[in-house]
N, C-alpha and C positions, 0 to 999 in steps of 0.2 A: 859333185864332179861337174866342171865348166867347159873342157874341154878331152874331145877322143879322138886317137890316131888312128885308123883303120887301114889295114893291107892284106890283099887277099893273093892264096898263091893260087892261079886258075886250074894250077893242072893236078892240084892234089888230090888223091884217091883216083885217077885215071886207069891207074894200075889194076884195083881191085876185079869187078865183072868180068874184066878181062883175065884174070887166074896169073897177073904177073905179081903180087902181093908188092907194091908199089912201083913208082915213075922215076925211081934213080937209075940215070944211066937206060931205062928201058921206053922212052916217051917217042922217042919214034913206032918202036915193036907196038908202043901202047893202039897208038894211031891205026898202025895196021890192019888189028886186030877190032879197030869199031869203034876204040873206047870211045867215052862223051866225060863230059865236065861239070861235075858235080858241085864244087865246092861254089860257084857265082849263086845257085841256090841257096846254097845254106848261108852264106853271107847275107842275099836278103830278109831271110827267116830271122836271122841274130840282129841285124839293122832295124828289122821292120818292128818287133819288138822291144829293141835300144829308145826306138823313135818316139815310140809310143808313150813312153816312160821321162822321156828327157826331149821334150820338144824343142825345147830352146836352146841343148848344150851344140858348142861350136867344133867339128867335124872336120878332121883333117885326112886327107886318103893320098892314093895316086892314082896316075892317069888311068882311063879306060877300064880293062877287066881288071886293074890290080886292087883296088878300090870304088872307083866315081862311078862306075857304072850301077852298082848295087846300089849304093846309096843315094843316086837320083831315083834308082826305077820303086825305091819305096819313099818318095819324099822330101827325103834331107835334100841340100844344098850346102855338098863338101867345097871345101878349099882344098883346090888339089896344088900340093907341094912338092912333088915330084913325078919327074915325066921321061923315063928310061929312053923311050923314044927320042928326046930329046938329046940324048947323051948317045947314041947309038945312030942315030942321022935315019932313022926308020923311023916304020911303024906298027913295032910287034906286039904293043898294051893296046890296040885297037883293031883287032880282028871281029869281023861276023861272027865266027863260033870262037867263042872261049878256049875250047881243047885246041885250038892250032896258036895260041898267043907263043910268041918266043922268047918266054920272061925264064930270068934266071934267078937262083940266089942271090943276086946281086944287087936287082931289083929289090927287093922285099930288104934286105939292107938298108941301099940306099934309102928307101920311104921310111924307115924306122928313123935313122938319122935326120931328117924331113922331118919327124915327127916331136923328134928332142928339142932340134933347134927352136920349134915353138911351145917347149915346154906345156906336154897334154900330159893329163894326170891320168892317164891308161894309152895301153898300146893292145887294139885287141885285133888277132891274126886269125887268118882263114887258112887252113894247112894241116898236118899234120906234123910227126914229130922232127921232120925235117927242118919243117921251116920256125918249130917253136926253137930250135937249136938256131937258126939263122937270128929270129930276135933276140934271143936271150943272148947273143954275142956282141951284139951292138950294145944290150943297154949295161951289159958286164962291162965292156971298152970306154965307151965315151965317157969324157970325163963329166958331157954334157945332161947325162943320164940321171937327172933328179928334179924333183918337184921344187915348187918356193921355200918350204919350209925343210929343205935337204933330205929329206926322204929320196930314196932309191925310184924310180919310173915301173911301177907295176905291170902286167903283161898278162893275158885273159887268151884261150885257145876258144875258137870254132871248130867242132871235131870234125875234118871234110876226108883226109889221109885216109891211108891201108894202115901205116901204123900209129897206135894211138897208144902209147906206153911211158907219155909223162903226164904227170898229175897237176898240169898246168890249166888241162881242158873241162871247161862245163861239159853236162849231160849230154844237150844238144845246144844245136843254133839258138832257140828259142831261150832257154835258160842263161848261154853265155850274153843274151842281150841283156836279158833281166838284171842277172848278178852284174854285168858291168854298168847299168844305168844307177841299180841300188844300193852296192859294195857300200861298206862303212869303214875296214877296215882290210889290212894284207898278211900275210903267212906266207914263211918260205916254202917254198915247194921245188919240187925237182922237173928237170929236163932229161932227158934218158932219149938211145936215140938208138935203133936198130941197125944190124948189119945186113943191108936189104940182101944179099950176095948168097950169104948163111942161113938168111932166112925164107929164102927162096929154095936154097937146099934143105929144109926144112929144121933148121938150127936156131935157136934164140938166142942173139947176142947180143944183150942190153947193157950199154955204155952211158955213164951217170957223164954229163955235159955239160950242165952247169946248177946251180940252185941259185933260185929268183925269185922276188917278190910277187903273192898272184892275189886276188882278190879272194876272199874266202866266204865260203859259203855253201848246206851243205850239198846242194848240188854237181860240186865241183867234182873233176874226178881224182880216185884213192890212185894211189898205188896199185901198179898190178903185180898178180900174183902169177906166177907162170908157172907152177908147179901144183897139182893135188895130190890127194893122197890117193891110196892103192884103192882102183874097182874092179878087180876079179871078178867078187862076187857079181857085183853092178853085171859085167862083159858077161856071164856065163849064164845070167837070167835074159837077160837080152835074146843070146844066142838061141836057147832054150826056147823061146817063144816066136821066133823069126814067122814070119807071114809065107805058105809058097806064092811060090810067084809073082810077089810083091816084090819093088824094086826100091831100094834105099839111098839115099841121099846123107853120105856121113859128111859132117862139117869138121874143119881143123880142131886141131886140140889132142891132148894125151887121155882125157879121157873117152873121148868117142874112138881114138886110133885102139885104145886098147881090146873096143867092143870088135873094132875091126881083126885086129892080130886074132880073139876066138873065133872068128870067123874065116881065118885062113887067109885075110888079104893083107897085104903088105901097103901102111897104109904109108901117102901120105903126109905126114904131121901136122903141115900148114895149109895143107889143101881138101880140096873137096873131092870125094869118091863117090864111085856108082856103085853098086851092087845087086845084081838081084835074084833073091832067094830063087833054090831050085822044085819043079813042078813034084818030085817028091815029097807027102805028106809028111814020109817017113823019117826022112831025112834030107829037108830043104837047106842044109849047110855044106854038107859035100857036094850034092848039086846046083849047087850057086854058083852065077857068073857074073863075071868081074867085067863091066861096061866102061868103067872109066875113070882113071887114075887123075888128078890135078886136073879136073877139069874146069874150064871156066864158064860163063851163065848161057855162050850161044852151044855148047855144048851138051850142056846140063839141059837144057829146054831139048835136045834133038834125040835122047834117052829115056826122058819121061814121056813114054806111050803106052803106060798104062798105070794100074792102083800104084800108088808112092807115097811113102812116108820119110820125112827129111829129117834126120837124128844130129840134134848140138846140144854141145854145153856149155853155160854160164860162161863169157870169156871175161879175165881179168877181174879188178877189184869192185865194180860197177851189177857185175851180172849180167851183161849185155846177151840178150841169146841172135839177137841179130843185128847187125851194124857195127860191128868191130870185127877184122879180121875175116870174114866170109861174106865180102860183098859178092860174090859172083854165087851165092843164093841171094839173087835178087826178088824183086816183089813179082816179076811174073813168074820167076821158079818156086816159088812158096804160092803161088796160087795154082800154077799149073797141079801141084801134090794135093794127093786128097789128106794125108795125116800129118803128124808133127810130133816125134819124142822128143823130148830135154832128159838128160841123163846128169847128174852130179854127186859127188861122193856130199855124203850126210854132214863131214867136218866142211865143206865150201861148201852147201848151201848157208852151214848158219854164220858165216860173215857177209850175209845178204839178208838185208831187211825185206827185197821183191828185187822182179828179174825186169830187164828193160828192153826194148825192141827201138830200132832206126833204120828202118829200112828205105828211106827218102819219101814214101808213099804214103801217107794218113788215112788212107781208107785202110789198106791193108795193114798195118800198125795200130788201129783203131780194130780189128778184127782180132789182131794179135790177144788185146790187154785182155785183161781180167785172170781171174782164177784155173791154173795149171798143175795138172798130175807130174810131178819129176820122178822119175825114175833113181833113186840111191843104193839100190843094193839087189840082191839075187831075186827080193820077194816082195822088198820095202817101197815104196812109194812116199812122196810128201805134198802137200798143196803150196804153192805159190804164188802169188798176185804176181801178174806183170800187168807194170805200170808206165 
């Protein structure tokens, strides 16, 4: 590969820590509420190892935080080809802090098309699945959208978003550098794209948008799986063993909402809950109280003032036990907690080779790995690497 189009959306995953499960339509709320700007990191994490690997390939981005700024502050020397600012008679791809840039879909468009006209043999995006639907619409349209040898213009995810449910996206940053410096070859894969609205009321409404060429590789990510199978049993040994006066931290999903319903709380589904068992030995379930419904991570830290144990499981086709879908258990709310259950029904853990952690923080992600008791059934137990 000779040439990379790179476009970064600064505000994706904005949403997440802050407990609004993404930035459509909510990036002012987002602001309000504290958020910070994730994805300019992970951009240089994917760059800085792209860089590594392909020192000499020729780099095309946009101005400021959409691209150029990552990719000087690890090395490269982008040709920037578009400049919204430009087109807009402002200066909103050049802000101080990334989370105030006032880039829109339109931006990340037009750099895509920016990116055709100079015929680069990958287009790799910083975003999640919103704005993989924004690439994958340009390089669907343009008639311009193909390499020398007429192949279709491939298209590589950096996973920065709340939602991450098409199978366009590497592992992580690190990986989508690798595979797009390495790639040898493409696979269609899917674009799927959430109904942030529904899934804020805790609804999963996944909309197929388009299928497109990606780089293949097997880091890339599956398909996800949005449904498991029944944990009664799983919920009712849980319950069974509850800690008094230990406070819990359940993370989104139908499997941990389920541990919650035996437990008497209403949970949730996409969000995070508090819980903490009651000072009876005898019966720490009926005396358990409910701290906090959808809470997001400055919340979360103002609850945990005492023993805590934070309970998730496996999200999606990956295994992710953290970094998809509950960012607002961030790394200082998993360190703040002294314990950690993972809970998964026996038939999802075995479409899992190991479970995986991205919590933006490498010390605590690095604490995460190795060898883990999951919790499958009323009595059962399994070991799993996380890796």
């Amino acid at each position: 590969m000779e040439t990379l189009g790179v476009v970064v959306n600064p505000i994706a995953g904005m949403g997440g820590r802050v407990g609004l499960k993404g930035t459509d339509g909510k990036l002012e709320e987002a602001r309000e509420r504290g958020a910070t700007s994730r994805a300019p990191d992970r951009a240089r994490e994917a760059l800085r190892t792209f860089h590594e690997r392909k020192p000499n390939c020729t780099v095309y981005t946009a101005t400021g935080v959409l691209g150029e700024y990552a990719a000087r502050d690890v090395g490269i020397e982008p040709n920037v080809v578009s400049d919204p600012a430009a087109v807009r008679n402002g200066d909103p791809a050049r802000p101080d802090d990334p989370a105030e840039a006032e880039t829109t879909a339109d931006d990340t468009r037009r750099a895509v098309r920016a990116f055709l006209e100079h015929e680069v043999d990958l287009v790799l995006f910083v975003g999640g699945d919103g704005t993989a639907v924004d690439v994958a619409e340009v390089l669907e349209d343009e008639d311009e959208s193909s390499t020398d040898d007429g192949d279709p213009t491939p298209m590589l995810g950096v996973p920065a978003g709340v939602k991450v449910y098409s199978s366009v996206f590497a592992v992580t940053p690190a990986d989508a550098g690798r595979v797009a410096a390495e790639f040898d070859r493409i696979e269609s894969r899917e674009v799927n794209d959430i109904d942030e609205a529904a899934y804020r009321d805790g609804e999963v409404r996944a909309e197929l948008r388009a299928i497109v060429p990606v780089p293949v590789a097997p880091a890339l990510q599956s398909s996800k799986q949005l449904a498991s199978g029944s944990v009664d049993s799983l919920a009712a040994g849980f319950a069974r063993e509850v800690d008094p006066d230990r406070i819990y931290v359940f993370g989104p999903g139908s499997t941990v909402g389920t541990i919650e319903e035996e437990l008497g709380i209403d949970p949730s589904p996409l969000g995070v809950d508090v819980w903490q068992a009651g000072p009876s030995p005898d019966d720490p379930v009926s005396s358990g109280d409910f701290l906090a419904r959808d809470a997001d991570e400055e919340r979360l830290l103002e609850v945990l003032d005492g023993p805590a144990t934070i309970v998730v499981s496996p999200i999606g086709g990956q295994g992710f036990v953290f970094g998809r879908g509950n960012h607002q258990i961030s790394p200082a709310v998993i360190e703040r907690a002294d314990g950690l259950e993972v809970v998964a029904s026996a038939e999802k853990l075995d479409g899992l080779d190991s479970l995986r952690v991205d919590t933006d923080d490498d010390a605590v992600d690095e604490d995460l790995r190795g060898w883990i008791k999951v919790r499958t059934g009323r009595f059962t137990t399994r070991l799993v690497k996380v890796v």
